[in-house]
RODO-2510 file (C-alpha; in nm, 4 decimals, decimal comma):
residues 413
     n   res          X          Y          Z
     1     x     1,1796     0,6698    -3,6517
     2     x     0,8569     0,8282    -3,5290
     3     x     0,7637     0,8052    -3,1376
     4     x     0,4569     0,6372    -3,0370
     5     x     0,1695     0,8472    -3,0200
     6     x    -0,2305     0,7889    -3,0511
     7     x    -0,1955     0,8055    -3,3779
     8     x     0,0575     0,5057    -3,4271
     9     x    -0,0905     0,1352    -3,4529
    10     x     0,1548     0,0242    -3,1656
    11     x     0,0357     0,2792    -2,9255
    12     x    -0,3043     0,1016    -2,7575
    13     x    -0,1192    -0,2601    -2,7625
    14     x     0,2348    -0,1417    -2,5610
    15     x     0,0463     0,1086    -2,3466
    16     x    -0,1672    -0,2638    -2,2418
    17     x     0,1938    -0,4124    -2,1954
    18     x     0,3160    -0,1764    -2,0020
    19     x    -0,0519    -0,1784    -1,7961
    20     x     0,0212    -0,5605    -1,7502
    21     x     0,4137    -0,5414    -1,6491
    22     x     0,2881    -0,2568    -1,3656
    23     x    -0,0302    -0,5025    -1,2864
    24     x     0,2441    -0,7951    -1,1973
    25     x     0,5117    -0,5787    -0,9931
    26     x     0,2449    -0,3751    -0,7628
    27     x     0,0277    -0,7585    -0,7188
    28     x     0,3650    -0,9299    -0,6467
    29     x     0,5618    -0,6634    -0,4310
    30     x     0,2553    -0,6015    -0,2017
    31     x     0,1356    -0,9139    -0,1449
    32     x     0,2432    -0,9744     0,2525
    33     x     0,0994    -0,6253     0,3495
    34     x    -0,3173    -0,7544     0,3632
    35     x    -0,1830    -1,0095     0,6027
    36     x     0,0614    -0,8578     0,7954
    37     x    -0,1591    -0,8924     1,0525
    38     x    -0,2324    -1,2615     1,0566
    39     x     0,1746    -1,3081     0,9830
    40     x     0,1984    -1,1111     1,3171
    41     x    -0,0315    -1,3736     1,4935
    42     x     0,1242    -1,6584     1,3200
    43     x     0,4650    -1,6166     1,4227
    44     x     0,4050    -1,3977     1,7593
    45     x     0,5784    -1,1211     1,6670
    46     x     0,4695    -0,7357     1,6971
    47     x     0,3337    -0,5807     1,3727
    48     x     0,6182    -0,3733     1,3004
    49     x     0,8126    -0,7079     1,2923
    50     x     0,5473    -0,8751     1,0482
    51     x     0,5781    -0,5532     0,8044
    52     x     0,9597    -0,6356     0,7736
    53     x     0,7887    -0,9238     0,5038
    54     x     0,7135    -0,6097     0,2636
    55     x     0,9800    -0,3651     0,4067
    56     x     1,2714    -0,6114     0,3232
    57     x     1,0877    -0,6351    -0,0225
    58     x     1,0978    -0,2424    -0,0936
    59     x     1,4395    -0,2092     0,0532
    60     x     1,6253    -0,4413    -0,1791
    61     x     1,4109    -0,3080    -0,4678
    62     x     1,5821     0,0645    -0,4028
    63     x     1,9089    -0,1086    -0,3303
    64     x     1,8615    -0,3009    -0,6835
    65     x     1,7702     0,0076    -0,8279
    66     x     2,1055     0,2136    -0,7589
    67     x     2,2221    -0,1198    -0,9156
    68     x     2,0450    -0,0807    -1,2055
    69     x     2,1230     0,3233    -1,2594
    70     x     2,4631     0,2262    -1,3422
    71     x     2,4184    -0,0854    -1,5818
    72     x     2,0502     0,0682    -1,7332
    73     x     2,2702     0,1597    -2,0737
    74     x     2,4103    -0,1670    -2,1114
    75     x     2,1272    -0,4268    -2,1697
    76     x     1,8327    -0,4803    -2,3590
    77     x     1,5297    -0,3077    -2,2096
    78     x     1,2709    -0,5928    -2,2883
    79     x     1,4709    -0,8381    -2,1772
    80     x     1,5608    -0,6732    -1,8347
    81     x     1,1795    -0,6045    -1,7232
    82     x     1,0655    -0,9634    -1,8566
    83     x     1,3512    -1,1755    -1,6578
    84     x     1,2145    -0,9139    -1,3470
    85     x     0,8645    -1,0340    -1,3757
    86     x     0,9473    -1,3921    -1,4690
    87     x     1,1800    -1,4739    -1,1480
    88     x     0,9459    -1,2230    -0,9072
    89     x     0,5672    -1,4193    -1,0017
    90     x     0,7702    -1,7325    -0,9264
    91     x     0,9090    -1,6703    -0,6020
    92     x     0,6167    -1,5379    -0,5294
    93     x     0,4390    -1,8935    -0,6584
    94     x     0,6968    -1,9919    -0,3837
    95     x     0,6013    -1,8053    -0,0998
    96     x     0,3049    -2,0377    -0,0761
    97     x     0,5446    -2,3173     0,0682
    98     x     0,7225    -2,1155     0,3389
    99     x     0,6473    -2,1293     0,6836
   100     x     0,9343    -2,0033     0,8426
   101     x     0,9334    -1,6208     0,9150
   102     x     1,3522    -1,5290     0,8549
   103     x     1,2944    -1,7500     0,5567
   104     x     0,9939    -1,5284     0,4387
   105     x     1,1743    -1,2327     0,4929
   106     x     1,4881    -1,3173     0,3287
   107     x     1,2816    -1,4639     0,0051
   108     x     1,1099    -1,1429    -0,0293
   109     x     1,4279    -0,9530     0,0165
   110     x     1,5391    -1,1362    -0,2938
   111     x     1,1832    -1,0629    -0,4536
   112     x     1,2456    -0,7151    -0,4396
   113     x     1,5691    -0,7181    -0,5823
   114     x     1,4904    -0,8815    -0,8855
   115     x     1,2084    -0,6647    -0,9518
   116     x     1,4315    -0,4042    -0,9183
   117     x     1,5137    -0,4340    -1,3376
   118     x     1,1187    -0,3365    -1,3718
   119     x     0,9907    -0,0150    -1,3108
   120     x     1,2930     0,2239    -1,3755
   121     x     1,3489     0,0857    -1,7157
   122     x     1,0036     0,0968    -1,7968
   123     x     0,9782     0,4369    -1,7310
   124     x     1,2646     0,5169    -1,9401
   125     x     1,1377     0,2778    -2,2625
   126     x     0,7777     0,5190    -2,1981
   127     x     1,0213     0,8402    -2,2010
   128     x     1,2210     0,7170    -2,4873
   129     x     0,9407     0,5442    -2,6870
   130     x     0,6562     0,7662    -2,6882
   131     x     0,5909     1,1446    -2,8238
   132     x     0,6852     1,3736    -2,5846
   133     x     0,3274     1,5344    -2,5694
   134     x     0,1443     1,2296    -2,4656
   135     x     0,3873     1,1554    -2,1529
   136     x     0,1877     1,2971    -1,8853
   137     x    -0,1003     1,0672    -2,0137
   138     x     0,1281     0,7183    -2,0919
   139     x     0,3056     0,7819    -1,7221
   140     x    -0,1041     0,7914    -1,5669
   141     x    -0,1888     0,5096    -1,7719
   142     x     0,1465     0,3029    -1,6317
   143     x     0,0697     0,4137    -1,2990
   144     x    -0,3344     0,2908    -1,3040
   145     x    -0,1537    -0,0621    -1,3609
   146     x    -0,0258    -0,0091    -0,9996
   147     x    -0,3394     0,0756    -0,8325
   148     x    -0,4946    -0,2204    -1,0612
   149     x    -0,1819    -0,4478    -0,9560
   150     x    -0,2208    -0,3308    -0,5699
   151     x    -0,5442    -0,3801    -0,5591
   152     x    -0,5995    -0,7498    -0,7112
   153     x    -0,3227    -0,8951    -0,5107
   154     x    -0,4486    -0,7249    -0,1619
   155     x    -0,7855    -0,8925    -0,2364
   156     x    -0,6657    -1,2247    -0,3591
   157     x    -0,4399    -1,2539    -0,0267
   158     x    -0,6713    -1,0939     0,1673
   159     x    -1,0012    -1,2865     0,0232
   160     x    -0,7921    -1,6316    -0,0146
   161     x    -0,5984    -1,6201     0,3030
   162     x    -0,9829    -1,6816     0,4973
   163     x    -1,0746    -1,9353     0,2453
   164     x    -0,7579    -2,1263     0,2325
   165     x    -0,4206    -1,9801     0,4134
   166     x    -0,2125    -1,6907     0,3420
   167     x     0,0570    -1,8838     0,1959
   168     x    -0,1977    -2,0441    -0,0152
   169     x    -0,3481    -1,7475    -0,1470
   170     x    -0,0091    -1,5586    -0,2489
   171     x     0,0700    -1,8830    -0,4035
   172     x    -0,2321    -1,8569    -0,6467
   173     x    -0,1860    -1,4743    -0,7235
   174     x     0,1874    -1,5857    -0,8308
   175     x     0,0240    -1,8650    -1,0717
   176     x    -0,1966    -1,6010    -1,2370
   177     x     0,0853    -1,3340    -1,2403
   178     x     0,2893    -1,5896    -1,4726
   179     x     0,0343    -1,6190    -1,7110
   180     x     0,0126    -1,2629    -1,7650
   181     x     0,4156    -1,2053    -1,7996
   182     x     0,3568    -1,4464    -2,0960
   183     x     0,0503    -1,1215    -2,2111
   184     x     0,3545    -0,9199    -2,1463
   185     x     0,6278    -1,0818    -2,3552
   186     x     0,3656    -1,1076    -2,6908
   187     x     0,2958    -0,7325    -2,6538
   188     x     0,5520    -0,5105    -2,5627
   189     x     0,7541    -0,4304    -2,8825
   190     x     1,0958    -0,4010    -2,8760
   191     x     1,2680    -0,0432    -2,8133
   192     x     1,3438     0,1147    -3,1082
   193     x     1,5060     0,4686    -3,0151
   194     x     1,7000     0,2711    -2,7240
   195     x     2,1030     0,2591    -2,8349
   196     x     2,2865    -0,0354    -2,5843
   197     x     2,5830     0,0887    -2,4903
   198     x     2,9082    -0,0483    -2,3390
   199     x     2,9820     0,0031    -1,9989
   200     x     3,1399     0,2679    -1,9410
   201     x     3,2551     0,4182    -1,5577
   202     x     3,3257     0,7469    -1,6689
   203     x     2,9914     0,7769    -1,8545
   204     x     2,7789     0,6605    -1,5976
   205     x     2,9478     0,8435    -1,2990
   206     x     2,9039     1,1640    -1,5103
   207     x     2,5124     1,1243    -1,5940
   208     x     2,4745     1,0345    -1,2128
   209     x     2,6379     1,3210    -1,0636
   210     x     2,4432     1,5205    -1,3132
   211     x     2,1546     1,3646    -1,1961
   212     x     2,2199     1,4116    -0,8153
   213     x     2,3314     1,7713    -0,8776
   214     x     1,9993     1,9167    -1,0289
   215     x     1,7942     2,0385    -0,7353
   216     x     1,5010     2,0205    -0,8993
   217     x     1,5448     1,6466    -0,9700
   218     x     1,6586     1,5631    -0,6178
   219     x     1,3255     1,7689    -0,4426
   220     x     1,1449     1,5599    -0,6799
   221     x     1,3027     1,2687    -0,5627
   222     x     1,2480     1,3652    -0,2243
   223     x     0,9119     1,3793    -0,3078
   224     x     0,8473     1,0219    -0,4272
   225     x     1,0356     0,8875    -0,1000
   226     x     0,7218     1,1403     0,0926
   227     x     0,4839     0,9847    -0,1386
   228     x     0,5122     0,6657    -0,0966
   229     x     0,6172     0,6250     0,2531
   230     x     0,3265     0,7838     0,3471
   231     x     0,1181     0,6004     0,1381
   232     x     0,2647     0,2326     0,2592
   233     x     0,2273     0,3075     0,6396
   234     x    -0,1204     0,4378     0,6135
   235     x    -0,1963     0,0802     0,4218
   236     x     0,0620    -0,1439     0,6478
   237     x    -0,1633    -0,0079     0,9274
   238     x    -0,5186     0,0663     0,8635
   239     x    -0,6256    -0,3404     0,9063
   240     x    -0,4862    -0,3610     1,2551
   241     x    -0,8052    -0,0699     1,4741
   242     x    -1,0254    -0,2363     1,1832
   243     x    -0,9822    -0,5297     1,3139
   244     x    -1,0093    -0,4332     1,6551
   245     x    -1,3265    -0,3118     1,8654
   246     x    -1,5377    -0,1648     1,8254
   247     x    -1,5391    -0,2721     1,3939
   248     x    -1,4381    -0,6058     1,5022
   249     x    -1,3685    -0,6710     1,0476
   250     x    -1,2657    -1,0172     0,9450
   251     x    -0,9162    -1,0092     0,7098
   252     x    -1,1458    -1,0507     0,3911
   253     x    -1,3342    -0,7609     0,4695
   254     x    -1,0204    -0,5745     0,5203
   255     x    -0,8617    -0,7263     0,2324
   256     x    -1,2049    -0,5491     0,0578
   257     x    -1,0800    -0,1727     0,1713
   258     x    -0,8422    -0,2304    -0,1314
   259     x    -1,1147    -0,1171    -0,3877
   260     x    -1,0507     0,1687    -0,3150
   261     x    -0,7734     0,1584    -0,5078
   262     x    -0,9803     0,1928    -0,8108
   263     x    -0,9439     0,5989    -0,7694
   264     x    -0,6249     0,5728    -0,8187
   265     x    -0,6308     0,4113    -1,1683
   266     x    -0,8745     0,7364    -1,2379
   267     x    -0,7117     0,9610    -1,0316
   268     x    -0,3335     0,8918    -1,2060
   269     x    -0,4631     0,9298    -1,5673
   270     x    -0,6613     1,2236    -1,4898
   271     x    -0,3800     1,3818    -1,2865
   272     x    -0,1687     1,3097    -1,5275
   273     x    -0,3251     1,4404    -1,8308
   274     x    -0,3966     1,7703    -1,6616
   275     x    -0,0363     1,8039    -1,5649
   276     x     0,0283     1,7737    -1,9160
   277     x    -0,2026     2,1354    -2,0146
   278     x    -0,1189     2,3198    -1,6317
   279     x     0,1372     2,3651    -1,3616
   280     x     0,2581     2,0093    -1,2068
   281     x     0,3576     2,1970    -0,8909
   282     x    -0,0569     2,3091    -0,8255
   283     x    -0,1369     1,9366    -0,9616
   284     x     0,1207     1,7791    -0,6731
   285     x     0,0100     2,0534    -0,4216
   286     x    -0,3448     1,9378    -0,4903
   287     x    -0,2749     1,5698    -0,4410
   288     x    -0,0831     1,6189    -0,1381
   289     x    -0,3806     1,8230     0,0028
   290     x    -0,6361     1,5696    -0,0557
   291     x    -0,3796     1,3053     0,0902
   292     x    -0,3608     1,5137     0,4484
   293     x    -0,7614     1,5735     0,4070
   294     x    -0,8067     1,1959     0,3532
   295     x    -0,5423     1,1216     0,6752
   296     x    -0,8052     1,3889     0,9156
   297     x    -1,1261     1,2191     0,7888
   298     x    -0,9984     0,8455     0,8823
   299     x    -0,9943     0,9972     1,2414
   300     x    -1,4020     1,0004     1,2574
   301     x    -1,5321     0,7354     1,4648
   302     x    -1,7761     0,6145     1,1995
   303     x    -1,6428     0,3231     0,9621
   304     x    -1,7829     0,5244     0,6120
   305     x    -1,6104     0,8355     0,6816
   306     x    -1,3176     0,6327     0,7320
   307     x    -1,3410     0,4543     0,4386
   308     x    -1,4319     0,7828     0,2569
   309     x    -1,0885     0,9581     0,3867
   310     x    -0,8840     0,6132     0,2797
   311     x    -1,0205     0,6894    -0,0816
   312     x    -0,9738     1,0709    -0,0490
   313     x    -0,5881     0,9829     0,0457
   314     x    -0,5125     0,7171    -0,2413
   315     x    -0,6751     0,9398    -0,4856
   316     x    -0,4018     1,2049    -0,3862
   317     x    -0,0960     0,9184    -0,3312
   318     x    -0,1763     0,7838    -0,7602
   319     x    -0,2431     1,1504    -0,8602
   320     x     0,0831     1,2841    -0,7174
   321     x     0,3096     1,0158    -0,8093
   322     x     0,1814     0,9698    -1,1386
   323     x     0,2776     1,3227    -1,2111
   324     x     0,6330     1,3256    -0,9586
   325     x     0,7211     1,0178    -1,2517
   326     x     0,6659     1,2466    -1,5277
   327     x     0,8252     1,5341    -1,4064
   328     x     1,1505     1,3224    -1,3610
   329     x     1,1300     1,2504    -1,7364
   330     x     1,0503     1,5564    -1,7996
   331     x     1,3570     1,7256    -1,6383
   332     x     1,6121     1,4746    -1,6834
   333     x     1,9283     1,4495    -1,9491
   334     x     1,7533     1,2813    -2,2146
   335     x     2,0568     1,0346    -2,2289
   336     x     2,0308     0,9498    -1,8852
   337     x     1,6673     0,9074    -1,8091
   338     x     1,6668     0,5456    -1,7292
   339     x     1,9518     0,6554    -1,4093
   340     x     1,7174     0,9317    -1,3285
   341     x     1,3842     0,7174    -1,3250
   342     x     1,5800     0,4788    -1,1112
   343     x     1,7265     0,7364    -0,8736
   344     x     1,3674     0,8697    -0,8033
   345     x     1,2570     0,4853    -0,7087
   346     x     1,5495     0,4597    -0,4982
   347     x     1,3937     0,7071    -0,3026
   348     x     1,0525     0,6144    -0,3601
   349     x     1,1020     0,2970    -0,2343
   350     x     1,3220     0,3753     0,0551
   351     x     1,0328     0,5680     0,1721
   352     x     0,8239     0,2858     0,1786
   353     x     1,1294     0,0813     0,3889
   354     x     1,1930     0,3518     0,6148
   355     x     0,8508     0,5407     0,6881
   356     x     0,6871     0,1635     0,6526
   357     x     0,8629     0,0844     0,9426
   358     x     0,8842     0,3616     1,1322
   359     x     0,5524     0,3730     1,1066
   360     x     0,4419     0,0770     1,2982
   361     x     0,6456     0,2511     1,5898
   362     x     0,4112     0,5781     1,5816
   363     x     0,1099     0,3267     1,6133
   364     x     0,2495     0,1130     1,8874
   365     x     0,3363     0,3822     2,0676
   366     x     0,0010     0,6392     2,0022
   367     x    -0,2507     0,4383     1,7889
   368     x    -0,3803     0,5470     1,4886
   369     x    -0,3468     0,9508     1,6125
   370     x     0,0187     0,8506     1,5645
   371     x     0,0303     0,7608     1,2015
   372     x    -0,2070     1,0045     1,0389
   373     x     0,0021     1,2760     1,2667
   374     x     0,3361     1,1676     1,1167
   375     x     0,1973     1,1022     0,7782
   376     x     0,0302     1,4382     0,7784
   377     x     0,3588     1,5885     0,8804
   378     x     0,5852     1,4812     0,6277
   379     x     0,3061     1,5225     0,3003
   380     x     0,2767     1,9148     0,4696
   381     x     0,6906     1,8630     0,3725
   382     x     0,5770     1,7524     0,0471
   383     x     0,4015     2,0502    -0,0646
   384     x     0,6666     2,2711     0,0447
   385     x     0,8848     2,0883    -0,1975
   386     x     0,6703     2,1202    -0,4284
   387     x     0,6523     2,4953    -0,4456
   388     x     1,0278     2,4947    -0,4255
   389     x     1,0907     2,2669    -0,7819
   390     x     0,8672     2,5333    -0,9918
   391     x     1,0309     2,7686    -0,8535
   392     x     1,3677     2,6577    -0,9372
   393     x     1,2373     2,5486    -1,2809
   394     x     1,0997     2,8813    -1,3420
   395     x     1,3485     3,0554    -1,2692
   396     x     1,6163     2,8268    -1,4653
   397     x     1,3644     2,8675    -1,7459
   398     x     1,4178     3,2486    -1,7369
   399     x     1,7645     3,2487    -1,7429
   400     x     1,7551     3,0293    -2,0260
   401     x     1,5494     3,2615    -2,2143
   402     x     1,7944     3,5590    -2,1944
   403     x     2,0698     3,3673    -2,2410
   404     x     1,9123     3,3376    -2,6081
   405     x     1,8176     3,6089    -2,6447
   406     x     2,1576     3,7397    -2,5655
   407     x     2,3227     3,5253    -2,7990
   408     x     2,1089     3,6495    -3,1017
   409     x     2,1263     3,9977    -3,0217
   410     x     2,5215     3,9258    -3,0018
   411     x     2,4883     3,8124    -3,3491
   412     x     2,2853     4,0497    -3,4712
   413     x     2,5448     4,2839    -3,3730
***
């Protein structure tokens, strides 16, 4: 059977479904972190404590994804990511009645797990349903869902929770996010190069240590837990001096910062496409660049150049992760690409638990100084990595060259 490419009638309408599925994950899993805040003042606690709302959410999402590395082979893919939608847009319709903080916390905990049976198996349906050469393209065009996703749940909450109340407003972005799993469900064929497979122990325990014994893989993996933990605190964070003197910002101007996620849905199909035709090491490098550049500008006094280094540093976060996700697909044992997707969102989103966290600490403790310092730090780790995965790949590449060419001139002989 051919893979989907431009050329194939199916391509446009599952590329849309795909859009849609990464639309209601990003919307759903974020949805606490424009009001962290306001939770904060709610329920008295510190913000580190109210960020524990989206921090319990990513943590059981990378426990549920080690989960899911080792049953990926034994169910049907469409089925797996439309149960994780379904259940996630209706706790989240649920969140609207809870008013009870441990409560919150331990319904998003369950949130997160669910949606754990989303994004690693949709990466592996994109790596086992479309043509090879339009990956780097199909992974941007996923990944714009999650800037798209991020962006219209931060202003619902954010624009809503003024108007109405924060539970309220998560509430209604839950109600809209069922009505597009129901988009979802009509338009995402079914796999067709995907073979279900009986559980097997020794199978799966084999394709994971292969998967944790490729350096490569686990630098890249490394990478998506720099990524997005970087990413998360900067955005846990930024509402909390904006609200403060001397900007003085209401929540639903804050909750309007998120439009700048818009360069991300550009900046991940652009990023990803040129990956595609040049080295995804300089690509990465590049992203994490802009990313520290972005992290230094938000330190000007003046709210525009803040606002301009917030865009500057998502337009490297979408970039570089849209291109990390391919090069995972890229690398991986083509029969074990779904355990390999997962493994690098295990990681990814332990970033966001850990770093998230952590860094609410750095700003308690030295403002906003603190978090750009840390976050800086760790993406200046990021690049190193990067250099160190072409290098490996190169250098494997090599080797497998004249290991050919020693085998034909064997036979030639």
């Amino acid at each position: 059977m051919d893979y989907l490419s431009p050329e194939n009638k199916d391509f446009k309408k599952t590329l849309v479904a795909l859009f849609l599925g990464s639309f209601i994950m990003y919307a759903d899993l974020y949805s606490t972190q424009p009001v962290i805040a306001v939770i904060a003042a709610q329920f008295h606690v510190p913000p580190a404590a109210a960020s524990l709302t989206l921090s319990a959410a990513t943590g059981a999402l990378a426990i549920g994804l080690l989960f899911v590395s080792f049953t990926s082979g034994m169910f049907n893919r469409k089925k797996i990511m439309m149960i994780a939608l379904l259940s996630s847009a209706l706790l989240t319709v649920a969140v609207g009645f809870i008013h009870y903080l441990p409560l919150l916390i331990a319904v998003r905990f369950v949130q997160g797990a669910l949606l754990a049976g989303y994004p690693s198996i949709a990466m592996a349906y994109v790596n086992e349903e479309f043509d090879k050469r339009c990956l780097g393209y199909v992974i941007g065009i996923y990944v714009s869902g999650n800037s798209l996703g991020g962006l219209t749940g931060r202003l619902i909450v954010g624009t809503f929770s003024d108007v109405f109340s924060w539970n309220a407003a998560i509430g209604i972005l839950g109600g809209l996010n069922l009505i597009m799993c129901i988009l979802f469900v009509a338009m995402l064929p079914k796999s067709r190069h995907f073979d279900s497979k009986k559980a097997s122990l020794k199978r799966t325990t084999v394709g994971f240590i292969e998967n944790i014994e490729s350096p490569p893989l686990i630098l890249i993996y490394c990478l998506g837990f720099i990524l997005m933990g970087g990413f998360v605190t900067v955005y846990n964070y930024i509402g909390i001096p904006l609200m403060e003197a001397p900007y003085n910002l209401s929540q639903t101007v804050v909750g309007f910062i998120f439009i700048i996620f818009l360069v991300g849905t550009f900046s991940s199909t652009w990023m990803g496409r040129l990956s595609d035709h040049t080295s995804r090491s300089g690509v990465i490098t590049l992203c994490l660049l802009l990313m520290i550049g972005g992290l230094v500008t938000t330190m000007s006094a003046p709210l525009f150049l803040k606002i301009i280094g917030l865009a500057l540093f998502t337009f490297g976060f979408f970039g570089g992760h849209s291109v990390a996700s391919s090069w995972v697909g890229i690398l991986a044992n083509r029969r074990e690409k779904a355990q390999s997707s997962s493994l690098y969102l295990l990681f990814y989103y332990v970033g966001s638990s850990v770093v998230g966290s952590v860094g609410g600490l750095f700003l308690q403790s030295f403002g906003w100084a603190g978090v750009v310092s840390a976050v800086s730090f760790i993406c200046a780790i990021g690049v190193v990595l990067s250099f160190s995965v072409h290098r490996m790949v190169m250098v494997g590449e090599i080797h497998h060259h004249r290991h050919h060419q020693h085998g034909i001139a064997g036979q030639h002989i």
